[in-house]
DRENLUMPA-90635 format. One record per residue: x, y, z of N, C-alpha, C in turn; residue number from 1. Coordinates in steps of 0.05 Angstrom, whole numbers, plus 32768, in hexadecimal, padded with zeros to 4 digits. Layout:
N
   nx   ny   nz  cax  cay  caz   cx   cy   cz  nr
    X    Y    Z    X    Y    Z    X    Y    Z NUM
...
REM end
This chain:
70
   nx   ny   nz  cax  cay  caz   cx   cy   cz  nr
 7CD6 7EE9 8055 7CCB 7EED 803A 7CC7 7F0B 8036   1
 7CB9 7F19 8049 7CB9 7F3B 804C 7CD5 7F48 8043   2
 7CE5 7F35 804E 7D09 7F4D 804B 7D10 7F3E 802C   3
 7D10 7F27 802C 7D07 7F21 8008 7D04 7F39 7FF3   4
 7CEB 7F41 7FF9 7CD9 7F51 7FE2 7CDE 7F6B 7FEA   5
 7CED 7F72 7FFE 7CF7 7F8C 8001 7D17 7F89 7FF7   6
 7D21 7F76 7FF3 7D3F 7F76 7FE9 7D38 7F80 7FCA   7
 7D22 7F68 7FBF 7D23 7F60 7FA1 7D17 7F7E 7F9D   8
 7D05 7F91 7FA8 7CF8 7FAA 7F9C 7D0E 7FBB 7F99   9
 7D1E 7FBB 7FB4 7D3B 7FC9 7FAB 7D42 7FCD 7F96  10
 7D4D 7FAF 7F95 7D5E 7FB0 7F7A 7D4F 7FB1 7F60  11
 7D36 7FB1 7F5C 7D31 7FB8 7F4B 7D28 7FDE 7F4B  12
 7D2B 7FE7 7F5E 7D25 8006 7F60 7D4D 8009 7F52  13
 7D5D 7FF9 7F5B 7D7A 8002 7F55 7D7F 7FFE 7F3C  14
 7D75 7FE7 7F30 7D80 7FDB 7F13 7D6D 7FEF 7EFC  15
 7D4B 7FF0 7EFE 7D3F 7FFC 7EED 7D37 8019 7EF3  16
 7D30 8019 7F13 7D29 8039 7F0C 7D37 804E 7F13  17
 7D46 804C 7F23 7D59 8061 7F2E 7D75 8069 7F1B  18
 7D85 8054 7F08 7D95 8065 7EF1 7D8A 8073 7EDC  19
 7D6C 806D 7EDE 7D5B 8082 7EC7 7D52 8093 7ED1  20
 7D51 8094 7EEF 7D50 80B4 7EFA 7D60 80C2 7EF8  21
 7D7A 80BF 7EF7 7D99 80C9 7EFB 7D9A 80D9 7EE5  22
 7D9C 80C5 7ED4 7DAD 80D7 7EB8 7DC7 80C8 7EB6  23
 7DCC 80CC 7E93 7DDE 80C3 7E8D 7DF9 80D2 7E9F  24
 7DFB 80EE 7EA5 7E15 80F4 7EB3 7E17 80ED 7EC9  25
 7E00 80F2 7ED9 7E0C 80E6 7EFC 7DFF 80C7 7EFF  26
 7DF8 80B5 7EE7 7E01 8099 7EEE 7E1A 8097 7EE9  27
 7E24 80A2 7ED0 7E3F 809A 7ECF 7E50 80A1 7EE2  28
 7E50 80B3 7EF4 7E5E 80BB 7F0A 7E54 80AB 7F23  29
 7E43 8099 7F26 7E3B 8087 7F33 7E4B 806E 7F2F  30
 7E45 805F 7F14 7E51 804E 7F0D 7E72 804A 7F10  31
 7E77 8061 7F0D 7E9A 805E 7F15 7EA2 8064 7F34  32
 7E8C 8072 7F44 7E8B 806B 7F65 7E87 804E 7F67  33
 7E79 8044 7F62 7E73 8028 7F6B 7E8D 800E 7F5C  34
 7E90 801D 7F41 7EA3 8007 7F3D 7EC3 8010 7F4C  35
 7ECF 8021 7F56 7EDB 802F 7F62 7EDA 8017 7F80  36
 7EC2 8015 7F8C 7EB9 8011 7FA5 7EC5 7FEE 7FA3  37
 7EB9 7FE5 7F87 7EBD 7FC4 7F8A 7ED9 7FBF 7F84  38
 7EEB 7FCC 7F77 7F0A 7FC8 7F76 7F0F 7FD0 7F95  39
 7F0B 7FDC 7F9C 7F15 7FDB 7FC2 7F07 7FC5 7FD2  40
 7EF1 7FBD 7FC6 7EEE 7FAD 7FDB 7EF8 7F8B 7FCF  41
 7EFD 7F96 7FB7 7F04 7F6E 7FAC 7F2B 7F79 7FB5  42
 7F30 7F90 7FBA 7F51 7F8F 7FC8 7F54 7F90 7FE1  43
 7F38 7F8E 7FF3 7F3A 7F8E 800E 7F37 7F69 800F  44
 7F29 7F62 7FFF 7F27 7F45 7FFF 7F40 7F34 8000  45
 7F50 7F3F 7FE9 7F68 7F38 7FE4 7F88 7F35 7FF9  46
 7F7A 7F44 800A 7F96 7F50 8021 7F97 7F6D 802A  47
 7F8C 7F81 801A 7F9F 7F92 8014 7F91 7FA6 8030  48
 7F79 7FA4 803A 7F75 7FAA 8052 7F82 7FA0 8067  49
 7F86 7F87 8071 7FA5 7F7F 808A 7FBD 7F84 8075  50
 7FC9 7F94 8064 7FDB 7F9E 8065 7FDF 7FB4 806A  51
 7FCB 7FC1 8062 7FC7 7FE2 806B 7FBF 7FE3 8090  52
 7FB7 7FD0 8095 7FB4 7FD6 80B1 7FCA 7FCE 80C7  53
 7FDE 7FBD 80B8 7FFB 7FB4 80CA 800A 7FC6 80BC  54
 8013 7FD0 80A2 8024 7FE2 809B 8025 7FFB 80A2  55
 8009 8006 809A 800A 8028 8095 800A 802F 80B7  56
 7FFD 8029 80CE 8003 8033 80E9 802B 8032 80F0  57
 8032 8015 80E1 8051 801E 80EC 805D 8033 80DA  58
 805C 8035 80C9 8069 804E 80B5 8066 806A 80C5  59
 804A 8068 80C6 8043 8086 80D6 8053 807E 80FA  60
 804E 8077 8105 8061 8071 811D 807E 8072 8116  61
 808C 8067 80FF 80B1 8065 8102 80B2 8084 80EA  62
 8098 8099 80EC 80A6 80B5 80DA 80AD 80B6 80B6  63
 809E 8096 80B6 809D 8095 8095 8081 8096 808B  64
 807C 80B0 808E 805C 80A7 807A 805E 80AF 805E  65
 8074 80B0 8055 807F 80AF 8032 807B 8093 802B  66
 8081 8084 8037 8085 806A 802F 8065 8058 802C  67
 8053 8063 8035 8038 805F 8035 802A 8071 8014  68
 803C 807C 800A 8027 808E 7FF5 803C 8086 7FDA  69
 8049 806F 7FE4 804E 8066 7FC9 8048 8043 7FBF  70
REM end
């Protein structure tokens, strides 16, 4: 119940008081870190982490690391 009311104070220190500390410019520079963060991780969900981790080591091993930056 203790880690409870330490989650829920969090998130309410994240949702109400801490983007009204910020400011409109560096939330918005926040907000596009974080939404930035959840497209990588809803494409790590997807695959795209075991492809990058079986592909990109052989490219760099067979002298193609062109073929990784497209």
């Amino acid at each position: 119940m203790i880690w409870k009311l330490v989650e829920y104070g969090g998130l309410i220190l994240y949702t109400a008081v801490i983007p009204r500390q910020m400011g409109p410019e560096l939330y918005g520079r926040f907000a596009a870190l974080l939404s930035f963060i959840s497209l990588l991780s809803m494409g790590s969900a997807l695959g795209a982490q075991a492809s990058f981790a079986r592909f990109i080591p052989e490219y760099e091993t067979r002298g193609e690391p062109e073929r990784t930056k497209t």
